[in-house]
Each structure stands twice: as structure tokens, then as C-alpha cells.
KOLMAR-910089 format. One record per atom (N, C-alpha, C): residue in three letters; x, y, z. Coordinates in steps of 0.02 Angstrom, whole numbers, padded with zeros to 5 digits, always signed. Example, Ala and Ser with C-alpha at 12.3 -4.5 7.8 and 13.67 -1.06 7.14 Angstrom:
KOLMAR-910089
ala+00660-00284+00390/ala+00615-00225+00390/ala+00660-00165+00390/ser+00642-00112+00354/ser+00684-00053+00357/ser+00645+00002+00394/
//
This chain:
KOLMAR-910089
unk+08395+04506-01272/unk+08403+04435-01286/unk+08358+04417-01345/unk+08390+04387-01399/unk+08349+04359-01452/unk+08306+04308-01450/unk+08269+04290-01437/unk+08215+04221-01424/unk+08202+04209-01501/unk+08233+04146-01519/unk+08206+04116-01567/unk+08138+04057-01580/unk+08129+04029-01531/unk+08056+04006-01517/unk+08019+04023-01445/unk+07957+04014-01470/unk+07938+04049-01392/unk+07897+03969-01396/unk+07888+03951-01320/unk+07835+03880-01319/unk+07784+03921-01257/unk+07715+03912-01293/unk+07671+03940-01236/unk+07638+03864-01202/unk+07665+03865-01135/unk+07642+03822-01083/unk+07581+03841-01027/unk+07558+03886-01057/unk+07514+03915-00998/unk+07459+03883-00981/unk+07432+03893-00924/unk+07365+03846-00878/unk+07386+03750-00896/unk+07431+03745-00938/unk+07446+03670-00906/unk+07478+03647-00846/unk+07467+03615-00826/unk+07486+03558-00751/unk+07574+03526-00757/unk+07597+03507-00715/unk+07665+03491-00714/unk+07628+03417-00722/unk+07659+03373-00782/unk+07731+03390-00829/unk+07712+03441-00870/unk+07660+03441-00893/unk+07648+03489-00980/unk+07698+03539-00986/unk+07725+03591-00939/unk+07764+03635-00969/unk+07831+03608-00967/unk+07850+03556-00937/unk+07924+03543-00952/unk+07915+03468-01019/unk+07879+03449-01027/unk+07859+03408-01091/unk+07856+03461-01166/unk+07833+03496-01147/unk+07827+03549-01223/unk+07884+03583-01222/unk+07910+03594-01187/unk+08010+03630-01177/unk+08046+03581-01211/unk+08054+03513-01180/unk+08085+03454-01208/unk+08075+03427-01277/unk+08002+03436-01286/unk+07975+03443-01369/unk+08007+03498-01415/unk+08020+03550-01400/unk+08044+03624-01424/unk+08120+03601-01444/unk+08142+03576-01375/unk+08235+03571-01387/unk+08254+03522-01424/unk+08220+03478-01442/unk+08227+03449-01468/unk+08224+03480-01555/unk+08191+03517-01569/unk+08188+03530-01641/unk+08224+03592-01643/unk+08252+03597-01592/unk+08298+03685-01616/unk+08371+03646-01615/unk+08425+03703-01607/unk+08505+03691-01638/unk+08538+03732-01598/unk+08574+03705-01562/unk+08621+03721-01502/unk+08635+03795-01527/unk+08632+03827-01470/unk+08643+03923-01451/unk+08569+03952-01483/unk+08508+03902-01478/unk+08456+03934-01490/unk+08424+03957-01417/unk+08380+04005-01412/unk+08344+04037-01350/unk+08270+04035-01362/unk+08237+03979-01331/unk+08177+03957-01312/unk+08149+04009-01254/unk+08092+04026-01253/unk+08046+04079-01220/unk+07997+04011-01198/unk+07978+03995-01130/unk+07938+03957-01107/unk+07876+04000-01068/unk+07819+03996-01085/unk+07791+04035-01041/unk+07757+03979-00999/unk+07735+03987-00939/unk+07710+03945-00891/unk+07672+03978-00849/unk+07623+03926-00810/unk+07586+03966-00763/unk+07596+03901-00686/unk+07625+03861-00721/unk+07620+03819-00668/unk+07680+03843-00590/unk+07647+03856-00540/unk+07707+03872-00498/unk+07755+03827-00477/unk+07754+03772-00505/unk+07810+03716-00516/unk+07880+03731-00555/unk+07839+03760-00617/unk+07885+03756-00657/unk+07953+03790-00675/unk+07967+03839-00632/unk+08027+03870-00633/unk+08076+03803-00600/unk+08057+03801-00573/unk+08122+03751-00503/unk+08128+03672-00551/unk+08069+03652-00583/unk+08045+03592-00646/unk+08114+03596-00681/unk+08109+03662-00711/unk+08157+03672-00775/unk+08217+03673-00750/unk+08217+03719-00678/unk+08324+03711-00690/unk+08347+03645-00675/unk+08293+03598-00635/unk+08308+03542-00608/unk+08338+03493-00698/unk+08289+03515-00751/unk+08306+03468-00798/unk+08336+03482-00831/unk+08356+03539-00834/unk+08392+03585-00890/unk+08469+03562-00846/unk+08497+03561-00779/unk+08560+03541-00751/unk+08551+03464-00786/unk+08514+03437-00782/unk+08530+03355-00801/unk+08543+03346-00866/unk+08524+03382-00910/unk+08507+03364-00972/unk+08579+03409-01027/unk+08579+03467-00975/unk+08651+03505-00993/unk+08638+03554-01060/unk+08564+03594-01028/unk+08550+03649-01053/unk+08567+03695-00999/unk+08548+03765-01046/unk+08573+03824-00992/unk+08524+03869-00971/unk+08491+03863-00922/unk+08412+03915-00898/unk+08452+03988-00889/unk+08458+04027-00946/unk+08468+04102-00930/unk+08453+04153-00887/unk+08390+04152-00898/unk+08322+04200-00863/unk+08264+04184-00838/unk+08241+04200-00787/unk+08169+04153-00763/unk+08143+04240-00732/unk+08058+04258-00753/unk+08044+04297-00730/unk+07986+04292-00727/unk+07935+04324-00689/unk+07865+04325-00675/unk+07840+04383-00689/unk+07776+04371-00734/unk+07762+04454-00754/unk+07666+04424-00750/unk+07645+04472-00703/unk+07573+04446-00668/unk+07571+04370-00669/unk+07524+04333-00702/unk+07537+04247-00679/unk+07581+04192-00712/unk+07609+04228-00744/unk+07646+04214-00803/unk+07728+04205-00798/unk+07756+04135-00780/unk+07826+04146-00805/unk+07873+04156-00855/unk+07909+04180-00863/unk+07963+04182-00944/unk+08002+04140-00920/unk+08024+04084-00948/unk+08104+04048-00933/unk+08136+04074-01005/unk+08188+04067-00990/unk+08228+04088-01056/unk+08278+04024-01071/unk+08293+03993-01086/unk+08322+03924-01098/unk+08357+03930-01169/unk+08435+03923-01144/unk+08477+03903-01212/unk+08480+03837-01227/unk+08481+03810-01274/unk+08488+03767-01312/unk+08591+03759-01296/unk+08592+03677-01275/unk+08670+03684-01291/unk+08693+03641-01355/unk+08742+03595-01367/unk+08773+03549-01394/unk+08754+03497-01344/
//
């Protein structure tokens, strides 16, 4: 998978990592792939919750030691 921006959210508190995602999508262009990293254990369940409302597409969500990857497409 190509990740064209990566947003590092790490050791911030919920909102911060779904505020700096929303900051990100905003400046990218539909079929782009945002890399979110997070530490908050909120934030996986945060993102698909906003990403269904908002009518982005959460690809991939993975945990690698404290660290999540979301993978988030950018839509139209």
C-alpha cells in the first residue's frame, strides 16, 4: 500500500488523533492514503466511527507494540 502522508498522532489524548486526521484530509485529494499513527486506545474505534460519517474509507488498522497504523483513504 502506498501511503502518501503519514500524520504522527502519538502520546496525544482523544480528540488529538482524530483532529490531526481531519486536518490531514482535508489538505490531501481523494484516493490519497493517510498513515495515522496513534497511541491513544480510543482511537481505532474514534476513526471508523468518523471516517463512516464523513464517507472516508479506513483500509487497515494495525498495532505494532504501542503504536497504531490506521490506513485511511481519502474519498470524493
Amino acid at each position: 500500500m502506498k501511503v502518501n502522508i503519514v500524520v504522527d498522532a502519538r502520546y496525544k489524548s482523544c480528540p488529538g488523533p482524530l483532529l490531526a486526521l481531519a486536518e490531514a484530509v482535508m489538505k490531501a485529494s481523494p484516493g490519497q492514503i493517510i498513515m495515522l499513527l496513534a497511541t491513544d486506545p480510543g482511537a481505532p474505534q474514534d476513526i471508523r466511527e468518523w471516517a463512516s460519517n464523513v464517507g472516508h474509507k479506513v483500509l487497515n488498522i494495525e498495532k505494532v507494540d504501542e503504536t497504531y497504523r490506521i490506513y485511511l483513504e481519502v474519498l470524493g
